[in-house]
N, C-alpha and C positions, 0 to 999 in steps of 0.2 A: 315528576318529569321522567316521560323514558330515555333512559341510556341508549347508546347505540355501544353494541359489546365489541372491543375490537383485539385482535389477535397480529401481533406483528411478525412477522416474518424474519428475520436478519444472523448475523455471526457474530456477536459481542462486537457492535462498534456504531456504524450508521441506527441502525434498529435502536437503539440507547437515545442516541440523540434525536431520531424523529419524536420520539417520545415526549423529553427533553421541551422539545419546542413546540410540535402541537398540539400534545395531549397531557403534557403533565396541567393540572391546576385546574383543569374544563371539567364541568361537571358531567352535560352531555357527552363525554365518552366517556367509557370505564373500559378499558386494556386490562384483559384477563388474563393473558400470557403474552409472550415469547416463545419463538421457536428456535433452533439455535442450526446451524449446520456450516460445512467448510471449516472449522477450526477444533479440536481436538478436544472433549474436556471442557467444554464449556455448556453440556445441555446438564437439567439437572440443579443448577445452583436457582440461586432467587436475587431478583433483579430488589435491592434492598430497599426498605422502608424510607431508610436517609436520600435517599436518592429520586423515589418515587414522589413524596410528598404525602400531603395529610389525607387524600383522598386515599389511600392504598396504606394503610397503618398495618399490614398483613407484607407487604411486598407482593410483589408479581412474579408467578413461577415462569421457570425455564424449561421446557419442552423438546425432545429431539423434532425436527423436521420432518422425522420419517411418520410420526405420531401425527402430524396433521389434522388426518380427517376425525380422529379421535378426539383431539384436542377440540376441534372446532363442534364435535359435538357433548361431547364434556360440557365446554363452557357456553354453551349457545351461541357460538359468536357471529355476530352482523356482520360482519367484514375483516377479511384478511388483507394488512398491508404491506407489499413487499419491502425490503429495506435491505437487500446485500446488494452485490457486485460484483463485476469480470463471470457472469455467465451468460451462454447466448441468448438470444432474443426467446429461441424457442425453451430453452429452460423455466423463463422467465412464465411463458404460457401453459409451460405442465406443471407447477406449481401455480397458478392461476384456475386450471383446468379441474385440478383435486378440489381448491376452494369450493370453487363454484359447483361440481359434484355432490360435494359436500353439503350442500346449502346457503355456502357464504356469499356476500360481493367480496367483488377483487379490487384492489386500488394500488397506484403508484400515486405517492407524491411526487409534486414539483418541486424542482429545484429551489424555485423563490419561494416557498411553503416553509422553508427550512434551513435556509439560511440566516446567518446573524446578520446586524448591519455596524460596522467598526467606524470610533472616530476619528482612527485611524488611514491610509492610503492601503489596500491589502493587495497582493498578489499574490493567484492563486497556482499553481502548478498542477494540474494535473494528466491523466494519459488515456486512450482509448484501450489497452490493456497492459495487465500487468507485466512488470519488465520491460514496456518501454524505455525505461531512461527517464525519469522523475527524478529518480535520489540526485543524479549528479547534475540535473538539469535545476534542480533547485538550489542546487547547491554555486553554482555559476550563476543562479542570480541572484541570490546572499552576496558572493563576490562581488558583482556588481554594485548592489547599492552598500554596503560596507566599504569599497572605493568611491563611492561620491559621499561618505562620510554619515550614512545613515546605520542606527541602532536598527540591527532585525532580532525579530521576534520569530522561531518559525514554530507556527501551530501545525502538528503533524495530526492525521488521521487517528482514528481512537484504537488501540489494541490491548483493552483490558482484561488479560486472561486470569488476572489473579484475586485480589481482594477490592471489593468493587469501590467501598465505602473510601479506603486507602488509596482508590485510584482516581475520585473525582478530579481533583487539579493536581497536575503534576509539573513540577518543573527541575529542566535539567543544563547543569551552567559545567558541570565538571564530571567524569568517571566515575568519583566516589558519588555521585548519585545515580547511578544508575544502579549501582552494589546494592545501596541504599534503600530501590526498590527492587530489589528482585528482578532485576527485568529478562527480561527469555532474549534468547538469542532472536527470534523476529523484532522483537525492541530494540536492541542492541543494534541489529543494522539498519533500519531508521536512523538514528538517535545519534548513536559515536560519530559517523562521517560528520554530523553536523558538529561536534562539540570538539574534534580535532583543527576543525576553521574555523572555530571560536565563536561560534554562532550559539544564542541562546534557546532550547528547546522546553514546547508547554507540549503537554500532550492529558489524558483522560478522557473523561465521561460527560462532565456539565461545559459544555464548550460556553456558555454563558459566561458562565464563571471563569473558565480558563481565557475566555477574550479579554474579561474587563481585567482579568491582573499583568497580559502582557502587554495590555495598550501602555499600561503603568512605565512598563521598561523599555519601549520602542519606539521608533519614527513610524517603522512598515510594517506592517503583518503579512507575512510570508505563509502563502496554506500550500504546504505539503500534502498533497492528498494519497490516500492509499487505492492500491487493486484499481479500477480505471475510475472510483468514486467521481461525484460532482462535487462542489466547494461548500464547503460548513458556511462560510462566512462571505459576502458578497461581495465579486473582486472590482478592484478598479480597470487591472488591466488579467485576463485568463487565459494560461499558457495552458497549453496544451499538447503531449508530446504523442508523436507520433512513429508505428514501427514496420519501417518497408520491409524486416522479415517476415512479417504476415499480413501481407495486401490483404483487403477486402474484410480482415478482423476490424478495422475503424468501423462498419456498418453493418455486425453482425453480433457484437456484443454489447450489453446494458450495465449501465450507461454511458458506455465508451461510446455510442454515436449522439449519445444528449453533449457530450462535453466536445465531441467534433465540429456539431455543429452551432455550440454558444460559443467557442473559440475566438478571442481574440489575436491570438497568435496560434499558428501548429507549425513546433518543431519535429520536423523529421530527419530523427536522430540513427545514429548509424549508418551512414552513408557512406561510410569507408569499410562496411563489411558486409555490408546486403546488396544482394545483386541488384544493376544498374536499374532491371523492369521491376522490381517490388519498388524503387524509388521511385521512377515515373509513376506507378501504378496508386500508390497512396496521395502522390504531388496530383495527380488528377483528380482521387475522389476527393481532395479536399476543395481544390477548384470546382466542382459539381456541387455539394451540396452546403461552403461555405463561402462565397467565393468574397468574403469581405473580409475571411483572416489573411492575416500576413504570413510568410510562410518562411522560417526559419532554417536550413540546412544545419547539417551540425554531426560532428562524427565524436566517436565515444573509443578513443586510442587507448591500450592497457600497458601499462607498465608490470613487469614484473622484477623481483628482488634479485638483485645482483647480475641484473641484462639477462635473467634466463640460459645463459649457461649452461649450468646446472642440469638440465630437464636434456639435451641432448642422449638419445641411446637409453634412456630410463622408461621402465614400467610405470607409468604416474595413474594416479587418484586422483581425478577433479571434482573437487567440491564446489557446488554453483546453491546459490538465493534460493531456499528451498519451493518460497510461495511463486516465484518466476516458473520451476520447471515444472509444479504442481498443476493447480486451476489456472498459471500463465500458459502453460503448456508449448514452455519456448523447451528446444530438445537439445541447447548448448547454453554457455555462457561464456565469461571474459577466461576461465581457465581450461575449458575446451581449446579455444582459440589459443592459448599461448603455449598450451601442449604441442600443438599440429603447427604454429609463427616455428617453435624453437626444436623442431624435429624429435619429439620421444616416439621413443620405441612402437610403446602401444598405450592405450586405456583401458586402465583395469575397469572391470565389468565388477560394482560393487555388489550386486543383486547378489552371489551365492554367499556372500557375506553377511550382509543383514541380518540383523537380530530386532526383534520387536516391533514398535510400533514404524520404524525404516525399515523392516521387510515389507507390513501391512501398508504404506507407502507405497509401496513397488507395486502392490497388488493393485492397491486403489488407480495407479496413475501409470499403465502401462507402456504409454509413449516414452517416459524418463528411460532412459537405457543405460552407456557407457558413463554416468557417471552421476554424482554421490548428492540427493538436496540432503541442504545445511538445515532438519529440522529440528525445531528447539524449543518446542511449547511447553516445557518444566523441566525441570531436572529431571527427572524419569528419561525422557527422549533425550537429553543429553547425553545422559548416560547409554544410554542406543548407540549414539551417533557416536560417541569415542569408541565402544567395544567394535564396532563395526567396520569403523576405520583400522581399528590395531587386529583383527583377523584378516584386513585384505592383505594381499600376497603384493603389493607396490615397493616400487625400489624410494618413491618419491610422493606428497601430496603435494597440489598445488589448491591452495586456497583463495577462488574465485566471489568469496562474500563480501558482502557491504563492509565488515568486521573482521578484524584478526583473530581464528578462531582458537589461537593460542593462547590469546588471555581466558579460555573457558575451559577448552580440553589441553590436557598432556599427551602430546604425538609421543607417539613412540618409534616413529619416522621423521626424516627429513621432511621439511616443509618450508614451502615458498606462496608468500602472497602474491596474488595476484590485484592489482587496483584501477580504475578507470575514471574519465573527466570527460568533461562538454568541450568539445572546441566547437565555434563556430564554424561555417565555410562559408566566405563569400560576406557578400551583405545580402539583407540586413545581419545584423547581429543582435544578440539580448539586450546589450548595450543601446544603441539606437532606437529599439521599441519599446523601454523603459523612459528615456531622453524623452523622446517623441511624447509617450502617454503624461511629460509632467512629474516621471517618479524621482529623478534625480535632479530635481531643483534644489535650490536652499530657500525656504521660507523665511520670506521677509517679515524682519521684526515688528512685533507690534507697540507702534508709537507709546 
């Protein structure tokens, strides 16, 4: 039997699991590699034995991105499949464009290609780009159904950058498991906001495997998804968040307008900080090309530590979500915003500061300007990310991340979290479109 040679495209996460579900076990394909790119340190390794299956008793190497066309003639490969996320449409086709140059076909899977099916009720969360508002938007609907009395499970997107074998299922109930795994500060802010509201998190590699052990613990399956991804797991009801600071990003980036337009709900979140025409302008294109979702208003208000005070007349450092101001390519956050709400000084410019892989940062992503991503792909870059901080010249930092990045670095400055939440506006609410789809019922006993 001929094989069809296949070469995946992806950043240590989606690319894993297309694997995972359509190709591990088939004989007619053989996946020859991985390519790897967007995340730091992760080309180079091997996609392991344990994980691959019996077909692949070598594992499957990992390739940079840039290697490509090289790769693809290396290994003779039939077909290159895309598998990342939050790049534009046109990315999408210069990377399709190389394949095909190359020699290879091009292919995207479908969403239904590659999704689990739960025996469970799932709700999915996800966003048309990165930093929409997902984290806290999933997190109000935990709230939710843990007030009508439901066990959540939340399965979060994959971000395995360390030991792949030790990363197949993970599960996180308390802090000391997260120590536990190692987990990088992108883990950490996923991960904590959910476990400070007491919500249980699965996360890894074999989402097979990670479904069937939290169906074990839950009523709902909650899918957090990452970057604008579509859903691991097939939802019953599919939120989908939306951001009037960048009109016209819903229908320009992959696969943020596949999730716009399977949408059973789009929240369009922030609407207490984005100008009035970026709201109307996204509330239309949703009305254009999905005009059967429900359309959820919703603003995303920031508290800071001790009413911000504090920051009045001060030089401050804001530290913002590093993957938000990166390939989100949003150019503020929640600690921008409560610098300029609580009158400081100025924002220090962390660029002549930087040291290492947060100067090379600066380089790669030169829209980021006055102020500092929270990057944390190992300890190495941690270590960046403190020295960097303690040479800037601030009287003050305010720390804008998912996480308090004091339990990781020692400041050697004053520092103030910054933190954010879903309010609703208006009706509907999350509440009502959960109600409505059936998710907050109580299941009648069986006789």
């Amino acid at each position: 039997m001929t094989r069809t040679r296949v070469l995946i495209a992806g950043a240590a996460g989606r690319d894993f699991h297309n694997f995972n579900v359509v190709y591990r076990g088939r004989e007619e394909f053989e996946v020859v590699a991985f390519t790897a790119t967007q995340i730091p340190n992760i080309e180079g390794r091997l996609y392991p034995p344990q994980l691959a299956g019996d077909l692949y008793p070598d594992g499957i190497p990992i390739v940079p991105e840039a290697d490509l066309e090289r790769a693809i003639r290396r290994y003779a490969v039939d077909e290159v499949v895309f598998a990342y996320s939050d790049v534009t449409h046109e990315h999408v086709m210069h990377v399709g464009s190389r394949a095909l140059a190359a020699g290879a076909a091009y292919r995207l899977l479908s969403p239904r290609e590659t999704m689990l099916t739960s025996s469970k009720p799932v709700v999915a969360v996800c966003a048309v780009r990165t930093g929409s508002g997902k984290s806290q938007t999933t997190r109000r609907v935990a709230a939710v159904l843990r007030e009508a009395g439901k066990r959540v499970a939340v399965l979060r997107h994959p971000m395995p950058y360390g030991d792949l074998v030790a990363q197949a299922v993970q599960r996180f109930e308390r802090y000391e498991d997260l120590e536990a795994a190692d987990a990088t500060i992108e883990e950490r802010e996923e991960y904590e906001p959910h476990l400070a509201e007491g919500n249980l998190v699965f996360a890894g590699i074999d989402y097979a495997a990670i479904l069937e052990q939290a169906e074990e613990e839950a009523d709902v399956i909650l899918w957090d998804g990452g970057n604008n991804d579509t859903p691991f797991v097939t939802p019953n009801v599919h939120v989908v968040v939306v951001d009037p600071h960048r009109p016209g990003h819903e229908l320009r980036y992959h696969p943020g307008e596949t999730n716009l337009r399977m949408a059973d709900v789009c929240v369009v979140n922030k609407v207490d900080s984005a100008p009035q025409d970026g709201v109307d302008a996204v509330v239309g294109s949703i009305r254009a090309h999905n005009e059967d979702a429900t359309i959820v208003l919703a603003a995303s208000p920031f508290d800071v530590e001790g009413d911000g005070g504090a920051i009045a007349g001060k030089r401050v450092l804001a530290i913002e979500d590093g993957p938000t101001l990166t390939h989100g390519e949003m150019a503020y956050g929640a600690a921008v915003l409560a610098a300029k709400a609580h009158g400081a000084a100025a924002l220090v410019d962390p660029r002549p500061f930087a040291v290492g892989s947060i100067a090379a940062t600066f380089e790669a992503y030169p829209h980021v300007g006055e102020l500092l991503p929270a990057m944390g792909y190992g300890q190495a870059q941690v270590e960046e990310l403190r020295e960097t901080i303690a040479r800037s010249d601030a009287d003050l930092v305010l720390i804008g991340t998912p996480i308090d990045l004091r339990r990781l670095i020692d400041f050697d400055k004053p520092a103030l979290r910054v933190t954010y939440r879903l309010v609703e506006i208006g009706e509907p609410t999350l509440a009502g479109v959960l109600a409505a789809h059936g998710l907050l019922e109580t299941p009648t006993p069986v006789a």
